[in-house]
C-alpha positions in Angstrom: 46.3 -20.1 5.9 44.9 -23.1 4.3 43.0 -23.0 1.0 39.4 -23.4 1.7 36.7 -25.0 0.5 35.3 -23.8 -2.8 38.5 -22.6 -3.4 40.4 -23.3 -6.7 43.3 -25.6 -5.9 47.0 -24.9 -7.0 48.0 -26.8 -9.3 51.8 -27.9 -9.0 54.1 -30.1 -11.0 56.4 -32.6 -8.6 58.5 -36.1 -9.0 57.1 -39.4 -7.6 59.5 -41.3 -6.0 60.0 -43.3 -9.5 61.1 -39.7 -11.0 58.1 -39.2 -12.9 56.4 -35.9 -13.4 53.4 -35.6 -11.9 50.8 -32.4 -12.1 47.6 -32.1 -10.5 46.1 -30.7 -13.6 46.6 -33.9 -15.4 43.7 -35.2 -13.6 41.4 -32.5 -15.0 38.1 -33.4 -16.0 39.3 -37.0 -15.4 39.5 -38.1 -11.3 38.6 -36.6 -8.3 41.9 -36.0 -6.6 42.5 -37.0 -3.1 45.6 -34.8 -1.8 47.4 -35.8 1.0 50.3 -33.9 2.7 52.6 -35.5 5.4 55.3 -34.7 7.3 58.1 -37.5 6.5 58.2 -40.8 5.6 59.7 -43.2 8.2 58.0 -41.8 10.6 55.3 -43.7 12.9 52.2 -41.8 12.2 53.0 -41.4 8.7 53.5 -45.0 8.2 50.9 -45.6 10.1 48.7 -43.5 8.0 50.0 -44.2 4.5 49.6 -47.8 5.2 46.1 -47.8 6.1 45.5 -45.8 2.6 47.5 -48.7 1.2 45.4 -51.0 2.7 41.7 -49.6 1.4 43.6 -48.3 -1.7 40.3 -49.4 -4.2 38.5 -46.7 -2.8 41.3 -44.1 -3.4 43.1 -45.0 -6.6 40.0 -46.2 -9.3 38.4 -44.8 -12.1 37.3 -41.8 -10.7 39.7 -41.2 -8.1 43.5 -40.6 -7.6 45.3 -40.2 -4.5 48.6 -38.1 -4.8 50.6 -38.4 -1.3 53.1 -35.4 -0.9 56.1 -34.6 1.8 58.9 -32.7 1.3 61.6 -35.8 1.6 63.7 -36.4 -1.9 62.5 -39.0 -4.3 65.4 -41.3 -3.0 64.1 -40.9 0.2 60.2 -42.0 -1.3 61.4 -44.4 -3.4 62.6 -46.6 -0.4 60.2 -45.4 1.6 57.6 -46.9 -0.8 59.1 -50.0 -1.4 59.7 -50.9 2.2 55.9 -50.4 2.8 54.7 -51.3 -0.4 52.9 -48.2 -1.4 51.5 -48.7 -5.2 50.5 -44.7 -5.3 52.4 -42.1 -6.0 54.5 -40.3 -3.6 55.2 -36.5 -4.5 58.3 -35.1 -3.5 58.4 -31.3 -2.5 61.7 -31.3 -1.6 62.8 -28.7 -4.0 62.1 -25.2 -3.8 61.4 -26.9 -0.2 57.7 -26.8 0.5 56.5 -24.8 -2.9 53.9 -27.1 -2.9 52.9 -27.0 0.7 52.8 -23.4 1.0 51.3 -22.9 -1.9 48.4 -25.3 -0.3 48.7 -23.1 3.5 50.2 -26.3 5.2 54.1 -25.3 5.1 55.4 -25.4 9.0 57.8 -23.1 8.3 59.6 -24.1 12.3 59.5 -27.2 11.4 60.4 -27.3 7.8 57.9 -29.8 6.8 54.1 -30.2 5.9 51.2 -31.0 8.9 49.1 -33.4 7.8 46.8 -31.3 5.7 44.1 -33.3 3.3 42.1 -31.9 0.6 39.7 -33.6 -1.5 39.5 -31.8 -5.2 37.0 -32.3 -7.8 37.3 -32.9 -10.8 37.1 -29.6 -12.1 40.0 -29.1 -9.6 37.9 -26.9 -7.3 38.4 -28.1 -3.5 35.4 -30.0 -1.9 36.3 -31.3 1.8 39.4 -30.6 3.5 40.8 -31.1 6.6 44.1 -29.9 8.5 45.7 -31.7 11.6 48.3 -30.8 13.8 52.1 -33.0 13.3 51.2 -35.8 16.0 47.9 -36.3 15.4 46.3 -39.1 12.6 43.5 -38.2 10.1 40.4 -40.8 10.2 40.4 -42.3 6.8 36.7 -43.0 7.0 36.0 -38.9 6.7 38.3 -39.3 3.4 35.4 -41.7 1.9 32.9 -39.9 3.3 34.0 -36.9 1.7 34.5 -38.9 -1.9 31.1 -40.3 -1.7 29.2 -36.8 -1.8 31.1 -35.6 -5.4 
């Protein structure tokens, strides 16, 4: 099951696709954290998704918001992936325990071995605000993500 609303999120210490550390409670009492969990890259709706983010990025990576993209690829894997498309955020790699992170989060699909597109919007006192979970074929509206960032 998914965390919930309300709910305190987990915090969780992954690479980027540069090799850098990256935990979730660095951004403590600092951003509002936009999570987003996706299958794989290379993949058409993940592209398609990640590049749209890319393409509104001010209103996801500023001073009071970060957005922190995770799949369970390698950082090899992300660091290609990111340069092909030209993503300038930070690409989490839960490779390894496989999907710690994502089940951790409730969006693991254990059949599959990867993560559904699952987003969650954390505050900055790292409680969960707005989430939302969609199935692996199916894009997330972007526009609900700003929504969502506009009532913290």
């Amino acid at each position: 099951m998914a965390i919930q609303v309300g709910d305190k999120a987990p915090d969780f210490e992954l690479k980027d696709n540069h090799g850098a550390t990256v935990k979730l409670s660095d951004f403590r009492g600092e951003k509002n954290v936009v999570l987003l969990f996706y299958p794989f890259a290379f993949t058409g709706v993940c592209t398609g998704e990640l590049c749209e983010l890319r393409d509104n990025l001010p209103k996801f990576v500023n001073d009071d918001v970060q957005l922190l993209a995770v799949s369970n690829d390698s950082i090899h894997t992300l660091r290609v992936f990111a340069e092909q498309e030209d993503l300038e955020y930070p690409l989490l790699s839960d490779f390894w325990p496989h999907g710690e992170t994502s089940r951790a989060y409730g969006v693991f699909d254990e059949d599959k071995g990867c993560a559904v597109r699952g987003t969650f919007i954390i505050d900055k006192e790292g409680v969960v605000r707005w989430s939302v979970l969609n199935g692996l074929p199916d894009a997330r509206d972007l526009n609900e993500y700003v929504k969502a960032l506009d009532t913290l």
